[in-house]
C-alpha positions, -999 to +999 in steps of 0.1 A: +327-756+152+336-723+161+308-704+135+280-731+157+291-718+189+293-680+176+258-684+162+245-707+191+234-734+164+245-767+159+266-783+137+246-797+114+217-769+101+249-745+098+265-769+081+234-777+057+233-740+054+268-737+036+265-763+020+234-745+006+252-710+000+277-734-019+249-747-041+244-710-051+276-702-055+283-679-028+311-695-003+332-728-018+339-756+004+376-775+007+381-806+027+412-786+047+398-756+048+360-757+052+341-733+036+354-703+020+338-672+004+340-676-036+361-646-055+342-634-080+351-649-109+351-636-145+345-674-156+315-674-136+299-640-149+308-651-189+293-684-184+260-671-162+250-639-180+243-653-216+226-682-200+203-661-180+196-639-211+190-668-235+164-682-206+144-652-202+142-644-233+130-676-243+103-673-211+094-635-224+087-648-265+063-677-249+045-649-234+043-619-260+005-617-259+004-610-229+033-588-227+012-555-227-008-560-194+029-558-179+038-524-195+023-503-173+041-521-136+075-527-157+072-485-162+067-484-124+094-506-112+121-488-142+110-449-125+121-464-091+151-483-101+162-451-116+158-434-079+174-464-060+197-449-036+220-476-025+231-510-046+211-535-030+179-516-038+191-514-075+196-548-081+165-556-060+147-533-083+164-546-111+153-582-102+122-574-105+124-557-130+132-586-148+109-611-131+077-592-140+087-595-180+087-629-172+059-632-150+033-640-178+054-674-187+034-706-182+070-722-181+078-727-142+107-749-147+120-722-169+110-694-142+127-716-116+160-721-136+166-686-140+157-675-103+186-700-094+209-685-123+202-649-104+209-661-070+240-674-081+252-635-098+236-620-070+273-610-056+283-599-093+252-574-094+254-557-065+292-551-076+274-537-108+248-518-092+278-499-069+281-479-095+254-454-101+264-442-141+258-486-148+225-483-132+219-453-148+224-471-184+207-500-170+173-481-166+178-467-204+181-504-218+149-509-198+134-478-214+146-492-245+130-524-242+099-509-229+095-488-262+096-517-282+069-536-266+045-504-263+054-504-301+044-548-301+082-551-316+087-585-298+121-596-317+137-557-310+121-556-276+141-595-275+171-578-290+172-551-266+171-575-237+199-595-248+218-563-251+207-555-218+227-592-202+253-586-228+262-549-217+262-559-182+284-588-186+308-567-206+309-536-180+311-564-153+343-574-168+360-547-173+354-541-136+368-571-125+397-557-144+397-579-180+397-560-214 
């Protein structure tokens, strides 16, 4: 009640957008409390990242042949991700990144799914991208994967991505303080 009369909305679109934000994983909801913003949770980020990795990886092998128009752009994006100056351009960067090598998929269910996957992280990334060495590392594991498809090495290009998710997941952890 007080958020609708702060925002000079009413009750019910604010409420359908929480509920929304909840969908995605960004505030909880409790019948006592209302809504809450989430912790980040260290569940959350070791049950989303392999998901996200398996998805895409699955969405880039459906599209190897045309994997080579995208070389060129995925170069572009990397050289500015490596000059981001704050976190949210990183991880928007780094989004995109990852949406172009998967932009030749035919699979928009697949596309879809993982969009949704990345809105729910989007918290635990820009925690990640605070922290320039991570982004840093993150551009040369897009090098990396880069110089495999240049080289039409799909399954190391494929390993290279998972390592990419995996690395982050792991470096995202120890952040959040586990071992």
């Amino acid at each position: 009640l007080r958020l609708s009369g702060e925002l000079k909305v009413s009750r019910t679109p604010l409420r359908e957008a929480l509920l929304h934000l909840e969908r995605e994983g960004f505030v909880r909801s409790d019948v006592r409390r209302g809504f809450t913003v989430g912790e980040l949770s260290t569940r959350e980020v070791r049950e989303t990242y392999p998901l996200i990795a398996h998805l895409e990886i699955l969405a880039v092998r459906n599209s190897a042949p045309m994997l080579p128009v995208l070389i060129p752009k995925l170069v572009a994006i990397n050289a500015d991700f490596a000059r981001a100056k704050t976190a949210q351009r990183a991880r928007d960067l780094d989004t995109l990144w990852h949406d172009t090598l998967m932009s030749q998929s035919k699979n928009a269910r697949l596309r879809a799914m993982v969009t949704t996957l990345r809105l729910a992280i989007e918290r635990y990334e820009r925690f990640y991208m605070a922290n320039t060495g991570l982004v840093a590392l993150s551009v040369a594991q897009h090098n990396d994967i880069i110089k495999h498809l240049k080289r039409a090495d799909l399954e190391a290009a494929l390993k290279a991505l998972e390592h990419n998710y995996m690395f982050g997941m792991q470096a995202l952890l120890r952040k959040m303080g586990e071992e």
